[in-house]
C-alpha positions in Angstrom: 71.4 -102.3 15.3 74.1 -103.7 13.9 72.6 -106.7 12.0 70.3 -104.9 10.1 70.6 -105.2 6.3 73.4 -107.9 6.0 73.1 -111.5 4.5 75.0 -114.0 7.5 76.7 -117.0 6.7 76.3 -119.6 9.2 73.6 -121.8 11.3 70.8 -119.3 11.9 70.0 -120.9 15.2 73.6 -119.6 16.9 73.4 -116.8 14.7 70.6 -115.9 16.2 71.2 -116.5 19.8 73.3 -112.9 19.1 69.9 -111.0 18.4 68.0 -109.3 21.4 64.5 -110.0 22.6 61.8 -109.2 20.3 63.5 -106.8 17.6 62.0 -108.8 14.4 59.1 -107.7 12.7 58.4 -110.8 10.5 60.0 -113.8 10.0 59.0 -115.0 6.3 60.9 -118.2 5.1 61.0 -121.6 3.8 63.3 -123.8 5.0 64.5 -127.1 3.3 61.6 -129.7 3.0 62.4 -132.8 5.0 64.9 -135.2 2.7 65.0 -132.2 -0.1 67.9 -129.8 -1.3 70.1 -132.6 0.2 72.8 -131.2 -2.0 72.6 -127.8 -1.2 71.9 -128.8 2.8 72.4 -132.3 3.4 68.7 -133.1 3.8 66.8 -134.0 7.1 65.3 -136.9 7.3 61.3 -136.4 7.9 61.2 -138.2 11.3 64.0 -136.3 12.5 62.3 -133.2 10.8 60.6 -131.9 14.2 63.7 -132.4 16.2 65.9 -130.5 14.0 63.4 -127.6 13.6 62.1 -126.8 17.0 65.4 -125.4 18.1 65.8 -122.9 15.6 61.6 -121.7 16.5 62.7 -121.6 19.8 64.9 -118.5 18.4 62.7 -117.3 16.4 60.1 -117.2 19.0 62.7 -114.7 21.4 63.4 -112.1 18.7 59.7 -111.8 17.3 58.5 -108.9 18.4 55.2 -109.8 20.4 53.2 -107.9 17.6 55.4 -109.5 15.1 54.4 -112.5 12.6 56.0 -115.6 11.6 55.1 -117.0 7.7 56.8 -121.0 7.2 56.4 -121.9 3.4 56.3 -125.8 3.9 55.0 -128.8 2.3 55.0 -132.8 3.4 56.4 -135.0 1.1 55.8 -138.3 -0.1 57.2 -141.4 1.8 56.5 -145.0 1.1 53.1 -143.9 -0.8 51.4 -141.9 1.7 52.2 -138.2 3.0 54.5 -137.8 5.9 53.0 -136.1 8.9 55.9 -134.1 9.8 54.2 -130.5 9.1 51.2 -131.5 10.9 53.8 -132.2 13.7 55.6 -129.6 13.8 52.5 -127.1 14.4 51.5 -129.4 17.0 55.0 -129.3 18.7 55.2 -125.4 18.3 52.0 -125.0 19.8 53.6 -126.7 22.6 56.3 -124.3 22.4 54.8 -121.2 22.7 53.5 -120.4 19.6 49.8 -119.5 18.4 48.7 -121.5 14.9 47.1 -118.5 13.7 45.9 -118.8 10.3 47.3 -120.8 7.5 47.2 -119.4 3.6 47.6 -121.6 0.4 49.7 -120.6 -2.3 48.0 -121.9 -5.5 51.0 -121.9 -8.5 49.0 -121.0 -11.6 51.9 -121.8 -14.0 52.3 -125.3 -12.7 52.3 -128.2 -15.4 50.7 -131.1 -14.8 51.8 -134.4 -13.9 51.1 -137.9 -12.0 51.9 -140.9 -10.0 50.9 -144.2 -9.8 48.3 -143.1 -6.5 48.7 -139.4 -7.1 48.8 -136.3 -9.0 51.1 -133.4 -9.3 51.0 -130.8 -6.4 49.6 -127.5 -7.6 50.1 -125.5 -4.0 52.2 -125.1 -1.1 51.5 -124.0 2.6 52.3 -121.2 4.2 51.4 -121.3 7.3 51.2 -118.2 10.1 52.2 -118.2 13.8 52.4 -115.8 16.5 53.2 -115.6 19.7 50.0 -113.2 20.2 46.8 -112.8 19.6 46.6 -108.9 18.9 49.8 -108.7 16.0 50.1 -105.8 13.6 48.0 -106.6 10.7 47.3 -104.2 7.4 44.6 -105.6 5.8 44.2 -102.8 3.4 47.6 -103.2 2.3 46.8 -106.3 0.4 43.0 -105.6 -1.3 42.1 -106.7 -4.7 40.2 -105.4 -7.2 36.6 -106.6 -6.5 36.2 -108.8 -9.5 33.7 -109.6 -12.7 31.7 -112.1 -10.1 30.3 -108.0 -8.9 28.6 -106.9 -12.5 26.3 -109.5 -12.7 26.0 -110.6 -8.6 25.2 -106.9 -7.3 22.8 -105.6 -10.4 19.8 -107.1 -9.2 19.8 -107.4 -5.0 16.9 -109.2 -3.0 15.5 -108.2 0.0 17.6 -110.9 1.7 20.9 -108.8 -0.2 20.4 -105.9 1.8 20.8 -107.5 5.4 22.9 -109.1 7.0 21.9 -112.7 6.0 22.9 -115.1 8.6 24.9 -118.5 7.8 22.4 -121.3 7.0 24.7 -123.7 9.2 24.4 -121.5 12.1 27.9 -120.4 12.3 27.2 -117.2 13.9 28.7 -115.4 10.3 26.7 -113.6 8.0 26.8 -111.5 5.0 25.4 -107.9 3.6 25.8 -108.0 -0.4 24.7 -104.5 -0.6 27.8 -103.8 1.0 29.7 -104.2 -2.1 28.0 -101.9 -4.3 30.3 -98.9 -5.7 33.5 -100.7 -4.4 36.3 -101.1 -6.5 39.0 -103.1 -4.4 37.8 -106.2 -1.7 39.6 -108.1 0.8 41.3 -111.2 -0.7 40.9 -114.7 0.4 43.5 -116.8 2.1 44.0 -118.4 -1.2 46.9 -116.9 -3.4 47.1 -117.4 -7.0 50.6 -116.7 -8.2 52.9 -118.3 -10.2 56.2 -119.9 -9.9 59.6 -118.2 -9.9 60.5 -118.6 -13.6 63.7 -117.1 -13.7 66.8 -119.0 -13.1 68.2 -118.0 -9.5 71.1 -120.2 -9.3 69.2 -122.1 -6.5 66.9 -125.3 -6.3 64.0 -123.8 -4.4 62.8 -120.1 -5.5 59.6 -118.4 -4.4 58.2 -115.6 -6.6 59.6 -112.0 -5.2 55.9 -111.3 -5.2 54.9 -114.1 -2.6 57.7 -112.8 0.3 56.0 -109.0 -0.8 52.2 -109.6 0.0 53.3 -111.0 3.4 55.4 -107.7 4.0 53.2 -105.8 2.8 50.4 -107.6 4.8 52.2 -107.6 8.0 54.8 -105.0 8.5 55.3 -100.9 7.9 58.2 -99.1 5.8 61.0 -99.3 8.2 59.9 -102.3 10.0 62.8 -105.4 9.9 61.9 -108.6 7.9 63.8 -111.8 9.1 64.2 -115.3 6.8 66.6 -117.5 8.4 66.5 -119.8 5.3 67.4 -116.6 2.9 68.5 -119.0 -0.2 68.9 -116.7 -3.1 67.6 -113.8 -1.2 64.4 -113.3 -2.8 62.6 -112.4 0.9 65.6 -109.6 1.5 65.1 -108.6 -2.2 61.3 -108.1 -1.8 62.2 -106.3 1.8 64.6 -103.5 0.3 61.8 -102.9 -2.5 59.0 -101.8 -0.3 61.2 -99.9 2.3 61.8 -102.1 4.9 65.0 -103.3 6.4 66.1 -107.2 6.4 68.3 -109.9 7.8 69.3 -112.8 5.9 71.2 -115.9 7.0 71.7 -118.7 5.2 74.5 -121.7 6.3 75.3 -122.7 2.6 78.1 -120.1 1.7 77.3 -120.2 -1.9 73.8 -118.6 -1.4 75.2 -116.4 0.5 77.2 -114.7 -2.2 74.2 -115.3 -4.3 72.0 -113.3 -2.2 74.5 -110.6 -1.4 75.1 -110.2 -4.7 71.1 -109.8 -6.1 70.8 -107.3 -2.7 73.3 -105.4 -4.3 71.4 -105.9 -7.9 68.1 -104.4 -6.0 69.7 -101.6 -4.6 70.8 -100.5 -7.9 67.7 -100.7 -9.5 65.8 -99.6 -7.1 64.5 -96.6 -9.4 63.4 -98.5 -12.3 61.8 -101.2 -9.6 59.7 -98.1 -8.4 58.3 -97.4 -11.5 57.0 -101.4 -12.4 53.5 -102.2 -10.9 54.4 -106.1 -9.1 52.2 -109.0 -10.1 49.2 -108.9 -8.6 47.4 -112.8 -7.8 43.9 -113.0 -8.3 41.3 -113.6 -6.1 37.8 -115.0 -5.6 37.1 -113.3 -2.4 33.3 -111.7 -1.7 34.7 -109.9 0.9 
């Protein structure tokens, strides 16, 4: 296919409109935050924020593959002292579009300084949020396990009788536990919670995500040869994470600057590809029991 492994400049809603049905694997991006990067993309106004977006999921929506994921990093922002409720919103308008609000992950930044306002303090996370437009997707939960933790030395050397059954949920959720289950392991399932820090290195571009964030969500979701989408592609951190772990990409980006940008660290990655095989990625940490 002939749009596989290029950056595209231009409005990835038309761009798009050029794709066939269902040929994306996973869509992982983060668009500009209502009223944000207005120098870079003219910023969009938070009530308009809906409006302007829907098209472009409508897109996305047609070239997911129906076992395919979508990931949107988003936050709210702040308007007039209180949050804006234009991500809660948008879910609620692309449920009504098709799409199933499938799970939603937290991306806790470890190196984040503190800070405050007058009502407020600094945020320390950001959203990324899952959709699908079905409810059996490709999923590789192996892909992603952690190592079980120092919570296991002390937690599984002396079990009760309870620890070795599945011990129901005292609220009567219908869940339930079996400690004993995690004696001898040495990697668990995470949590939906991922500890990582920020993109420290200076990428020419005023919203950067961590190469290692884009990865987990690859890694998580799609196979070596499988074809990883971000409409948004910025500095092309999503494409660079893509080529690392064997899969293919598409990047579009309307701001002709990042497009250069993120040809050019494409091209960087490709070079280095060697060397990148040999460095173990950051790994976050987890709290997971699971």
């Amino acid at each position: 296919m002939e749009f596989i492994n290029k950056i595209l400049l231009g409005d990835c809603g038309s761009i798009l409109e050029n794709l066939p049905d269902d040929c994306i694997d996973l869509i992982f991006t983060s668009p500009p935050y209502a009223d944000q990067r207005k120098n870079s993309y003219g910023g969009i106004h938070p009530d308009r924020y809906v409006e302007w977006f829907l098209p472009r999921a409508e897109q996305f929506l047609r070239v997911l593959k129906p076992t395919g994921t979508f990931i949107l990093n988003i936050k709210e922002r702040v308007v007039n002292g209180e949050r804006h409720t234009y991500v809660l919103e948008l879910i609620l308008a692309m449920r009504r579009q098709g799409w199933l609000w499938t799970e939603e992950y937290m991306w806790h930044k470890k190196n984040s300084y503190p800070g405050k306002w007058p009502n407020r303090f600094r945020d320390n996370w950001e959203r990324l949020i899952q959709f699908n437009k079905h409810k059996n997707f490709n999923m590789y939960q192996e892909a992603v396990m952690v190592p079980v933790g120092e919570w296991a030395r002390e937690r599984l050397a002396n079990l009760s009788e309870t620890d070795k059954v599945r011990d129901e949920s005292r609220v009567g959720s219908g869940f339930g536990k079996n400690v004993s289950n995690w004696l001898g392991r040495s990697l668990v399932y995470p949590t939906n919670v991922i500890h990582m820090a920020t993109e420290c290195g200076n990428k020419n571009h005023s919203a950067t995500f961590p190469v290692d964030l884009p990865m987990w969500f690859i890694k998580l979701f799609t196979q070596p040869g499988d074809i990883v989408l971000d409409p948004f592609i910025g500095s092309g951190t999503t494409a660079a994470a893509a080529i690392q772990l064997g899969r293919s990409y598409l990047g579009i980006d309307i701001a002709e600057e990042f497009v250069r940008l993120a040809q050019d660290r494409v091209s960087e990655v490709q070079i280095k590809i060697p060397q990148i095989a040999e460095k173990p990625h950051t790994e976050y940490t987890s709290s997971s029991q699971e």
